[in-house]
N, C-alpha and C positions, 0 to 999 in steps of 0.2 A: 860893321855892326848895323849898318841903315840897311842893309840888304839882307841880314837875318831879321831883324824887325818887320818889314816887308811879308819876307816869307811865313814868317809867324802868323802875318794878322790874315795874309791873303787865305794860310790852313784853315784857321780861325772859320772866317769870312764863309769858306765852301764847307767845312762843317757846319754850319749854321745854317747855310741852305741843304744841306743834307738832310740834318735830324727836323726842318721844317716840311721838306716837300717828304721824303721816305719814312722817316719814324716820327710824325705829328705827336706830339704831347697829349696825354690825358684831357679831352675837354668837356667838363660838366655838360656844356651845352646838346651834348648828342643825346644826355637823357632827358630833357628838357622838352614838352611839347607843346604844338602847334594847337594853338588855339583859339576855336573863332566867337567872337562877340555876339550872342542873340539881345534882341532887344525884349524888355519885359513886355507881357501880352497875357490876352486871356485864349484862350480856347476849348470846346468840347472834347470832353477826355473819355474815351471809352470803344461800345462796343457801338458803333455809330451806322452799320452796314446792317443788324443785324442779325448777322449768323454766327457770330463768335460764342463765347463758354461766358457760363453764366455771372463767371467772377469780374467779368468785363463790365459789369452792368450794376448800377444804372449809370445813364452817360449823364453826366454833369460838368458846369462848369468849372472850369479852373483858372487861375491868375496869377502869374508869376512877376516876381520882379527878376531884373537882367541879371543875366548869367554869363559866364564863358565856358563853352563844353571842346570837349576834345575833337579836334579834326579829325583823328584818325582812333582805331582803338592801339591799347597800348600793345607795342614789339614785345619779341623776344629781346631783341637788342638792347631795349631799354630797360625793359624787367632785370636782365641780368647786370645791367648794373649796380640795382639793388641786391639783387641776390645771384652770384655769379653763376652756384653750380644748379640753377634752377634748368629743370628738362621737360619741355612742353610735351617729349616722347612719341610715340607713333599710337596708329592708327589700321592696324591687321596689314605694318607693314610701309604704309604712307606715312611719311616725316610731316611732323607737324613743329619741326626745332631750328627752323630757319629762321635770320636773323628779322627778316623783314614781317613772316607771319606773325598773327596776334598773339599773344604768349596762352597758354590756354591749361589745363589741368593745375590751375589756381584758385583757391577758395575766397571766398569774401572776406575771411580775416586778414587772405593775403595782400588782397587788394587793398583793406585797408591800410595794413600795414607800410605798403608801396607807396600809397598818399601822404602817407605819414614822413617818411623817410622824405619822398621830393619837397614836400613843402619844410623841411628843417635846412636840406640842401641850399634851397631856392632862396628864402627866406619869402615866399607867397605860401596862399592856402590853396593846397587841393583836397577834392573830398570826390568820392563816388555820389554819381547825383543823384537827385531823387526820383523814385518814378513819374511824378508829374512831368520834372524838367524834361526827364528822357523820352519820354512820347511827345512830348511839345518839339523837342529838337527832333527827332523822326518824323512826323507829322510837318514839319516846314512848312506850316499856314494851309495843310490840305486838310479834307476831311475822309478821303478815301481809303479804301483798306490798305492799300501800299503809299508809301509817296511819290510812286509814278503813275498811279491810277489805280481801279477797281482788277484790270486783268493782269493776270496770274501771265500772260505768254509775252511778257516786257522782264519778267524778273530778270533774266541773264543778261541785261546791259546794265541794271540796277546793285543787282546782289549775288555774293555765290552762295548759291542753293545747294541742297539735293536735285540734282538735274540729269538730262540724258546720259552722260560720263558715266555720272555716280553709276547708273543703272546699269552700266554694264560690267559692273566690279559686285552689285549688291542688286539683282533682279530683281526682289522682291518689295524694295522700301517703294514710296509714295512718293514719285519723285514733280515737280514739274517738267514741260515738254517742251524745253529749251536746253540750250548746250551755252555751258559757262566758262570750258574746257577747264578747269579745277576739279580734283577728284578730292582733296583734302580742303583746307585753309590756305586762300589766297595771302600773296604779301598785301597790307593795306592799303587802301587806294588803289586798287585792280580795278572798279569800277567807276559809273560815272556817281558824283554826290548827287543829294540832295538840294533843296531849293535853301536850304540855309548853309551849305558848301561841306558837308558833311559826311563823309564818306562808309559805308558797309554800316549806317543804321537799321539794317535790315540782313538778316544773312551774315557771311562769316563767321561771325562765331557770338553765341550769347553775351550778353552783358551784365554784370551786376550793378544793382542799384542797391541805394541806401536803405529802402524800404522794409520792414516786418511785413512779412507776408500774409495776409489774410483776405478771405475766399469773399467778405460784406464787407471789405475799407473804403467801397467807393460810395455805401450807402451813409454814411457819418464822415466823413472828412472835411475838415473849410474849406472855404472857398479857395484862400488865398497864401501862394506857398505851403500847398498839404507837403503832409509826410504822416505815414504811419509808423508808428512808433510805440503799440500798444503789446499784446501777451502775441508768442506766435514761436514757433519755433525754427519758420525758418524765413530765409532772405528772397526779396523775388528781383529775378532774372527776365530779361527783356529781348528781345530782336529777333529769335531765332538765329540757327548754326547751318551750317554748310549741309549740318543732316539732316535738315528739315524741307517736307516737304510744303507744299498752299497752306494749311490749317495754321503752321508755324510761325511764317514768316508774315506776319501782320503789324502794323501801327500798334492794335489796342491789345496784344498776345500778352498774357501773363503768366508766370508760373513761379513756383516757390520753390527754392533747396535750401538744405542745410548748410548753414554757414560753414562746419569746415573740409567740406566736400568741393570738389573739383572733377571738370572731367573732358576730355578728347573736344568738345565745339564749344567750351564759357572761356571766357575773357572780361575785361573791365576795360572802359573807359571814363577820363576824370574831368570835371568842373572845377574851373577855379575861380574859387572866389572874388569878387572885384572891393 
């Protein structure tokens, strides 16, 4: 009997490191993200170069209190575990459904929704940030058109762009004249961060922010923790995508969609409340 007891537990024992190392258990933690601490600050929010579209303007001041923004933008990996049979889809052919790219052909309701579900998981708050927050974390205390400077022939260590590759799959787009070797949506963190450790705030693939989009919000808004939040009909979107070319891919770049549209280069990234 002490030698089946034995045998039992020794089974036991190697099963246990079986289904540990080979079949790991379900862990919340894989949907759970990394995220980094900004300190509150003020900064000039806008069109600060310039040359940009007229909804960037006027540059005023902004001042936030602390935040925590997402290191990375959000996976497919993670999205699907809110929603399993979700299909980021392709792209005339190029896979954009890999587990490490940013999840992408998602709408702002869905994003919400995704924040919704982690923060009930989690039992913390996330929320899609605001546009102030999002160009202050982009921006990493610069004031220049990119966060690695004014020149457009630095992007491809910074961000994946529309770049040489692209061009020779789509001749005609506007690309910069760098090679990022990505012809779609990079896994996240393919490049180097930003000065507040932040990775693809520029490039990869759009953002959605909290924001009601309108064309004079930057001419009425307070000072302090804006948000817009007035008539508008649609949400605005931040960073530029993998398809963009120099005009796109700016600090102070703005643009609006409809919230439940989605499409091949938008994604979300989240702030969580402190």
């Amino acid at each position: 009997m002490k030698f089946i007891f034995y045998h039992a537990g020794l089974v036991l024992f190697v099963f246990m490191i079986f289904t540990i190392i080979v079949c790991p258990p379900y862990a919340f933690a894989d949907s759970e993200l990394e995220m980094m601490a900004l300190k509150g600050g003020c900064f000039e929010m806008g069109d600060l170069a310039g040359d940009g579209d007229p909804n960037e303007r006027p540059v005023h001041e902004v001042c936030l209190s602390a935040f925590m923004m997402g290191k990375y933008e959000v996976t497919n990996e993670q999205f699907r575990q809110f929603r399993p049979t979700h299909y980021s889809g392709k792209y005339e052919g190029k896979d954009l459904n890999e587990p490490r790219q940013p999840v992408v052909n998602v709408s702002w309701e869905d994003a919400n929704a995704y924040a919704k579900w982690l923060s009930q998981k989690t039992g913390e708050k996330y929320r899609l940030p605001t546009e102030a927050e999002w160009e202050y974390a982009a921006r990493a205390g610069t004031k220049t058109i990119r966060f690695w400077g004014n020149s457009s022939d630095d992007a491809c260590q910074y961000a994946n762009v529309a770049d040489l590759t692209a061009k020779k799959f789509w001749p005609k787009w506007t690309t910069f004249f760098c090679d990022d070797k990505f012809v779609v949506a990079a896994p996240v963190g393919s490049f180097k961060p930003n000065a507040f450790g932040l990775y693809d705030m520029l490039g990869n693939v759009w953002e959605w922010t909290q924001d009601v989009y309108n064309s004079t919000a930057y001419q009425s808004l307070p000072r302090n923790n804006p948000i817009y939040e007035g008539s508008g009909e649609y949400r605005v979107m931040r960073g530029g995508g993998w398809s963009n070319g120099p005009m796109g891919i700016r600090c102070s770049h703005r643009v609006g969609l409809t919230p439940t549209f989605g499409h091949h280069a938008l994604g979300f990234r989240l702030v969580k409340v402190q």
